[in-house]
KELOMAR-889451 format. One record per residue (C-alpha): x, y negated, z; residue in one letter. Coordinates in steps of 0.02 Angstrom, whole numbers, padded with zeros to 5 digits, always signed. Example, Ala and Ser with C-alpha at 12.3 -4.5 7.8 and 13.67 -1.06 7.14 Angstrom:
% KELOMAR-889451
+00615+00225+00390A+00684+00053+00357S
END
This chain:
% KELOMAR-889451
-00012+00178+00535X-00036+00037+00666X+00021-00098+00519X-00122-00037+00401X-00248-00024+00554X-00220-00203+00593X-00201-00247+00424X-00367-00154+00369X-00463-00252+00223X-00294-00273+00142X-00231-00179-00014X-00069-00101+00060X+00067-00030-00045X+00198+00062+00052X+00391+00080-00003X+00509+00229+00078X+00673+00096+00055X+00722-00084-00019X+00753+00019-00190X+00548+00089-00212X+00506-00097-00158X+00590-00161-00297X+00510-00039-00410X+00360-00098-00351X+00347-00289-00358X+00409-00259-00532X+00243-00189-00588X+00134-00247-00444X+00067-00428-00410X+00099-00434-00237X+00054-00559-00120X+00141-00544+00033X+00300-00421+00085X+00322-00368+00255X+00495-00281+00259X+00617-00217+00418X+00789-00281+00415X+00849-00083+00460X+00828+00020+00298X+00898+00149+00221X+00994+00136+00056X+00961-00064+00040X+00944-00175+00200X+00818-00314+00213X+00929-00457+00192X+00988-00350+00030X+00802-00326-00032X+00764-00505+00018X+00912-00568-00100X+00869-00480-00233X+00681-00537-00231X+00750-00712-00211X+00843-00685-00375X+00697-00632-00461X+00558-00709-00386X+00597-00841-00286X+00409-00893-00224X+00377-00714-00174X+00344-00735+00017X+00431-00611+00124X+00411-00583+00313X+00531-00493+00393X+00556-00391+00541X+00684-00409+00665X+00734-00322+00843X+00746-00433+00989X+00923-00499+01023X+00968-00494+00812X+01025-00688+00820X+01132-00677+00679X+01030-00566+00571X+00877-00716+00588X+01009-00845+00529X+01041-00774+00382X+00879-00692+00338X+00847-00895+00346X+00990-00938+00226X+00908-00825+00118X+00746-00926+00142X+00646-00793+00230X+00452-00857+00251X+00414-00788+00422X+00453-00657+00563X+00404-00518+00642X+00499-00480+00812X+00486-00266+00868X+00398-00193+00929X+00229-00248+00840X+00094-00342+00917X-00048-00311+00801X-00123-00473+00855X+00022-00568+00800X+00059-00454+00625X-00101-00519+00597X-00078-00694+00614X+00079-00681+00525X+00021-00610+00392X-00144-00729+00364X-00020-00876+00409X+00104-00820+00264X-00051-00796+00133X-00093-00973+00194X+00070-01042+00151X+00083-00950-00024X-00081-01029-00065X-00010-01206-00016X+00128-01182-00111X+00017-01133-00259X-00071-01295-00230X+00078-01408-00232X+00148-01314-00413X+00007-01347-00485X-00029-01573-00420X+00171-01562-00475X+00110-01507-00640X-00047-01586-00650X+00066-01754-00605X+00212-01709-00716X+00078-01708-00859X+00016-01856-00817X+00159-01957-00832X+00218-01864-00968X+00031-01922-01072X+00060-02107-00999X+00228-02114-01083X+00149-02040-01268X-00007-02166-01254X+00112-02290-01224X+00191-02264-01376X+00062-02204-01491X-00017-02399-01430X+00135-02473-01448X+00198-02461-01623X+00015-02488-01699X+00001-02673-01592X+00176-02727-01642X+00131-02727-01822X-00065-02799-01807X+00060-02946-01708X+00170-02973-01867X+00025-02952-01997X-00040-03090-01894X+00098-03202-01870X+00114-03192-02060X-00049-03216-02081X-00050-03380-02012X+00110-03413-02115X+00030-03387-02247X-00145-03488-02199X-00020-03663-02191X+00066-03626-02335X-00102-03589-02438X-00060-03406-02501X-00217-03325-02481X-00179-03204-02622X-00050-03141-02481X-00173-03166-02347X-00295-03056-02423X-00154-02907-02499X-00133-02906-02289X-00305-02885-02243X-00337-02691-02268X-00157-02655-02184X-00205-02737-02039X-00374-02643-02041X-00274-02493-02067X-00208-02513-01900X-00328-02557-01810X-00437-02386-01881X-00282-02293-01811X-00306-02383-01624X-00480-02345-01622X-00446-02148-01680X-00332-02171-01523X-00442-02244-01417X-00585-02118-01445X-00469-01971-01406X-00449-02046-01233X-00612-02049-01202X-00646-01878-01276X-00504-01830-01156X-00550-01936-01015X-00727-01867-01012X-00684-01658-01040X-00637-01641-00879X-00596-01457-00902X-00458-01342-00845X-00423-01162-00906X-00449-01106-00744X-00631-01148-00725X-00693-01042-00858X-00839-00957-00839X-00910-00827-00977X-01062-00820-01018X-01207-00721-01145X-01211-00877-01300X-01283-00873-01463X-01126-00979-01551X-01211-01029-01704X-01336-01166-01638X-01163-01212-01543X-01074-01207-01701X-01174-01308-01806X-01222-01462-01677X-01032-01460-01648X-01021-01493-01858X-01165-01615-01855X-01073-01722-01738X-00920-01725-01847X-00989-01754-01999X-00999-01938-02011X-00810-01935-01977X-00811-01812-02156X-00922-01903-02255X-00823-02087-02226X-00673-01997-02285X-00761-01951-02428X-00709-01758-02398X-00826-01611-02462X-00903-01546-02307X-00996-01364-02293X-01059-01264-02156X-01103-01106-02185X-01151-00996-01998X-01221-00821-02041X-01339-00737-01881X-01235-00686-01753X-01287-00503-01718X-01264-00506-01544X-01246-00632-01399X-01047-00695-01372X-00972-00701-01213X-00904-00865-01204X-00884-01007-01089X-01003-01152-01168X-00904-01314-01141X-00743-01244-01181X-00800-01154-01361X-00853-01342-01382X-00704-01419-01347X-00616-01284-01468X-00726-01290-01611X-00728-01498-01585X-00526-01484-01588X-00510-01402-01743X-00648-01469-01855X-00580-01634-01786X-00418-01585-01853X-00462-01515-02012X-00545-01694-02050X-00410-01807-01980X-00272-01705-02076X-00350-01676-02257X-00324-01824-02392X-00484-01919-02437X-00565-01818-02572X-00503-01646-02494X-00629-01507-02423X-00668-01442-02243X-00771-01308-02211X-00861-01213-02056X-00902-01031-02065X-00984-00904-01971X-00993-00713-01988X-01053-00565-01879X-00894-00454-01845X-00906-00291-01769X-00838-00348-01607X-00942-00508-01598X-00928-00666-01688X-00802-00766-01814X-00794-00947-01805X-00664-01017-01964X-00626-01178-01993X-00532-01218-02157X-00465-01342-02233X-00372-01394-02419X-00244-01514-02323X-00068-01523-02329X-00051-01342-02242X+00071-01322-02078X+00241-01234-02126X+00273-01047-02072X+00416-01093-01968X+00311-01213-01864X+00167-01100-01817X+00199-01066-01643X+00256-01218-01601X+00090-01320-01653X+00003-01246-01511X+00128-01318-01387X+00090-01486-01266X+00101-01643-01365X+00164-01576-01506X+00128-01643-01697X+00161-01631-01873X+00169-01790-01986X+00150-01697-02168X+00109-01835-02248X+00274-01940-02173X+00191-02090-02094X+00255-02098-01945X+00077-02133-01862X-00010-01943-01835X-00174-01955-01762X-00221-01908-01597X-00111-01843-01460X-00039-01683-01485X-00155-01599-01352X-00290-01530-01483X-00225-01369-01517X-00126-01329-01347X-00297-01335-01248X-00409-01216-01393X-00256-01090-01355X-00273-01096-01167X-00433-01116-01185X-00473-00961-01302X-00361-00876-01175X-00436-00903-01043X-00611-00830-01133X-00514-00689-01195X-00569-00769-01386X-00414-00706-01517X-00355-00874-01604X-00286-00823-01801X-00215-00984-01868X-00178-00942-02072X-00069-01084-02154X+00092-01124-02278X+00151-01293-02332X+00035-01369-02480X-00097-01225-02474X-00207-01284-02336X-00236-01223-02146X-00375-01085-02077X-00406-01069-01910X-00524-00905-01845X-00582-00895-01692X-00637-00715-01652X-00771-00713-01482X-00815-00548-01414X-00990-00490-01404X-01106-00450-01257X-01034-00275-01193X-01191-00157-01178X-01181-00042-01017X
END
């Protein structure tokens, strides 16, 4: 009763032994445990061993007699975050406990710059070699090129020309999706929902990918029925999504294929389908499409647009928004992707 006095403010879940603790942090997110080393049933250095096994970034405090020397040493072997010497002091439960919720949220922090740095380096390496390859043969075109200029062959010169400008289309595709990337800016964990009507959304989203259609010569149709009711959605990120797959659709589908955009009222809120008549994704790979820097090259050139990142950030994205992603594909038939947002609840 003094612990959950001092600890007032804080949700407290209490355990009768190391066994109902377990129990516990198996179905509760808990931030912080404060256990004795004296229990019955399961010590504390047993319960702190088998969180360790199981969760090793769980922070545990533990509380220890005066005098227990060798129960502190290996409570530390064990990698115990902090302790708690008997009897109490409120005071300093309190500080422990703050100071321990302190050092879970730095340790939160440095996960996530590792991550944040491990993807980093892990793009750097990709753009390297998406550049790479695409400069290395501009270089030989050229160097034949001007083989070609001495010896007098333009016929050669010009058979070259559209290769080279084949390559240098595929740098600037590259080069756009940097800046696309560069500029976003946006995390999954900034996502704020809000009451949207996604058709206006929809369609400027389409109007700024059309150009990319029509110089492909692809058949390109929106079609966005009234939403019935406001979406919850967070703006920027259903524009990112909806950007990502129309953008895909185009890059994907031969010249002369189809991509549409549709809209339709659901009873839950609003579809958002983008379809296409391209080479289709096999079943085998569907998963896997939405993972980091991942790509299909159906048509075997060994250049694929973009960077793999596309479809990884509309799934964390559409997560994060609680928006149900349906992707419907098979080799040769084409690829659908629906995006289903959920409508404004009414209380």
């Amino acid at each position: 009763q003094l612990c959950r006095r001092a600890l007032e403010g804080f949700r407290i879940l209490e355990a009768e032994n190391g066994r109902a603790a377990l129990e516990i942090l198996a179905r509760e997110q808990v931030d912080v445990v404060l256990s004795d080393i004296m229990m019955p049933e399961m010590t504390g250095l047993e319960l702190l061993a088998r969180v360790r096994q199981s969760d090793p970034d769980q922070v545990m405090v533990m509380m220890t007699g005066y005098g227990e020397r060798d129960v502190v040493i290996e409570a530390l072997k064990l990698d115990a975050d902090d302790f708690l010497t008997k009897p109490v002091n409120l005071l300093q439960l309190t500080t422990i406990v703050n100071r321990a919720l302190e050092k879970k949220a730095l340790r939160e922090q440095l996960l996530q710059l590792k991550k944040v740095d491990r993807l980093k380096t892990e793009f750097l390496e990709l753009v390297s070699h998406k550049l790479k390859t695409p400069v290395t043969v501009v270089s030989l075109f050229l160097q034949n090129l001007g083989r070609d200029l001495e010896q007098s062959d333009l016929d050669h010169y010009r058979a070259n020309l559209p290769q080279i400008q084949q390559q240098l289309d595929y740098l600037t595709g590259l080069i756009e999706d940097l800046l696309f990337y560069s500029e976003l800016g946006l995390t999954p964990e900034g996502t704020r929902l809000d009451r949207i009507d996604p058709v206006p959304l929809a369609r400027k989203v389409a109007e700024e990918l059309a150009s990319r259609a029509e110089q492909k010569g692809l058949a390109y149709t929106v079609e966005l029925q009234p939403a019935a009711t406001s979406a919850r959605a967070d703006r920027q990120r259903l524009r990112y999504c909806l950007h990502a797959l129309i953008d895909n659709a185009v890059k994907f589908t031969p010249e002369g294929g189809r991509v549409e955009l549709l809209g339709q009222a659901t009873k839950g809120g609003y579809a958002l389908v983008v379809k296409d008549n391209g080479p289709g994704i096999p079943g085998d790979l569907h998963a896997r499409v939405f993972e980091k820097f991942f790509q299909i090259d159906p048509m075997h050139t060994g250049q694929v647009p973009g960077f793999g990142l596309g479809l990884f950030y509309v799934r964390e994205f559409c997560r994060a928004m609680q928006v149900e992603v349906r992707l419907d594909s098979e080799t040769g038939r084409g690829t659908t992707v629906t995006l289903l947002l959920p409508g404004e609840q009414r209380g």
